[in-house]
Kinemage of the C-alpha trace (Angstrom):
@kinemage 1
@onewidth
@group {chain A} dominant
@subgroup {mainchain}
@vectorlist {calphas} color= white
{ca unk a 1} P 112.769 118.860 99.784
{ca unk a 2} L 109.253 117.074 99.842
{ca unk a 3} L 107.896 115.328 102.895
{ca unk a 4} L 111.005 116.311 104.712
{ca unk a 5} L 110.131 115.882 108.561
{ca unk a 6} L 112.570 116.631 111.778
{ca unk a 7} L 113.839 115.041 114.985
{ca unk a 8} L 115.623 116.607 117.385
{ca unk a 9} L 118.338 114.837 119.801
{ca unk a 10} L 119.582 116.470 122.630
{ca unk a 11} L 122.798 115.677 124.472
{ca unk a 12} L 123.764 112.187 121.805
{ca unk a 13} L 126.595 110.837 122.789
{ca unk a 14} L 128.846 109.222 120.349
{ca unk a 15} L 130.859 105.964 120.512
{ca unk a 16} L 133.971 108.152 121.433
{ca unk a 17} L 132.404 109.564 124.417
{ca unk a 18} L 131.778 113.305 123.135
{ca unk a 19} L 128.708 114.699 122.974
{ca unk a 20} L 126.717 116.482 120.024
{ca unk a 21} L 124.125 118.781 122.313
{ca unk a 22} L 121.896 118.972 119.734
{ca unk a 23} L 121.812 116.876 116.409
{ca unk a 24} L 118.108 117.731 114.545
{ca unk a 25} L 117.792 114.735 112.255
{ca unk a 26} L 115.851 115.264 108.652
{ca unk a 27} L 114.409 112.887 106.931
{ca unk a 28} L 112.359 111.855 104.328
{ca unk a 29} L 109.598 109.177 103.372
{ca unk a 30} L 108.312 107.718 100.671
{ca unk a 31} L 105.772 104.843 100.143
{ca unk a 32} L 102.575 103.770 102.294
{ca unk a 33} L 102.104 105.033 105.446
{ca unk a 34} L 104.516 104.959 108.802
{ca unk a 35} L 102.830 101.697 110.204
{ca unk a 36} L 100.832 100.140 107.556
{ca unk a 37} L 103.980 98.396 106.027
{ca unk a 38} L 107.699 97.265 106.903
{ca unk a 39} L 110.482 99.956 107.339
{ca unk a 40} L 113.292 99.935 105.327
{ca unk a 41} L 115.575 102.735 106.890
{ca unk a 42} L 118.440 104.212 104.720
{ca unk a 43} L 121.144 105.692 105.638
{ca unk a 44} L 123.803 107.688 103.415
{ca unk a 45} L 127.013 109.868 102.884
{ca unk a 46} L 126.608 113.352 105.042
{ca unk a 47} L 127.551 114.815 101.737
{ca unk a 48} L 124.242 113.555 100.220
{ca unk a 49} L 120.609 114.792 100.057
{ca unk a 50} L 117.948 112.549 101.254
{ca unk a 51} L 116.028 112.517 97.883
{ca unk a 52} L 116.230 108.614 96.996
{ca unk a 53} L 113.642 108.037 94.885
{ca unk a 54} L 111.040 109.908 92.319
{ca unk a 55} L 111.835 113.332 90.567
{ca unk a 56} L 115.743 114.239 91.263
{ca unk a 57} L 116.297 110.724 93.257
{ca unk a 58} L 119.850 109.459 93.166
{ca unk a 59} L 118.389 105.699 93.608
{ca unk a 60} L 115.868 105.710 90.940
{ca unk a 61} L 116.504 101.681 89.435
{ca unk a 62} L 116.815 100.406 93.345
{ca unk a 63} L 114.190 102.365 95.540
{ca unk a 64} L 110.491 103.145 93.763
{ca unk a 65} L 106.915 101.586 92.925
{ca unk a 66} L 107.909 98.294 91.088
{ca unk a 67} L 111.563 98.670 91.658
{ca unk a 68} L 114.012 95.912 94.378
{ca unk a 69} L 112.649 98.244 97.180
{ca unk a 70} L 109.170 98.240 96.214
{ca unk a 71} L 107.557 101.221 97.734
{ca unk a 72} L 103.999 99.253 96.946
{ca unk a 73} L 105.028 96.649 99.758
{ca unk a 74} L 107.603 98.964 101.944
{ca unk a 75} L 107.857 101.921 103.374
{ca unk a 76} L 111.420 103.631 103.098
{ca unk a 77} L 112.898 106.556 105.409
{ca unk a 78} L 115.482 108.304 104.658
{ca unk a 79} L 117.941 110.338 107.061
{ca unk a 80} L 119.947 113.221 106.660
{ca unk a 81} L 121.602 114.946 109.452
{ca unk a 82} L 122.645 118.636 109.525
{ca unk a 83} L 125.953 118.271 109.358
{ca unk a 84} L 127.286 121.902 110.383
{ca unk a 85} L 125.922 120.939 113.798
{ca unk a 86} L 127.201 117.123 114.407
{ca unk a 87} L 130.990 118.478 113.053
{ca unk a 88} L 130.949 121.330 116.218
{ca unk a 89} L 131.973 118.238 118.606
{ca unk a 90} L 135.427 117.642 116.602
């Protein structure tokens, strides 16, 4: 995965009250830089990979340069969590 970054959360709590103690969150972006444009965050099946747009990119005719979310005028961030680790809590 290209330009695949990390955050780690420690101790998230869900809406039910349990608590993931540690849920790294991957993600990827695409388009100009984190703070020169607006932020379109996606969000997707835990089944999924977070490759939206360009080579292997499962969004291809929506997300891209010229496309409805114009990565000339947006920048888009994708999330994937590892699932293995958020399924522990059920």
């Amino acid at each position: 995965m290209d330009n695949c970054c990390q955050i780690d959360f420690f101790s998230f709590t869900l809406q039910s009250g349990k608590t993931i103690p540690f849920l790294p969150l991957l993600y990827q972006s695409f388009g100009p830089k984190i703070n020169t444009a607006p932020v379109v965050l996606i969000n997707h099946a835990l089944t999924g990979n977070s490759n939206v747009t360009g080579e292997n990119g499962w969004w291809n005719k929506l997300v891209g340069y010229n496309q409805v979310i114009d990565l000339n005028a947006f920048t888009e961030l994708l999330s994937m969590c590892q699932v293995m680790d958020m399924l522990r809590v059920f």
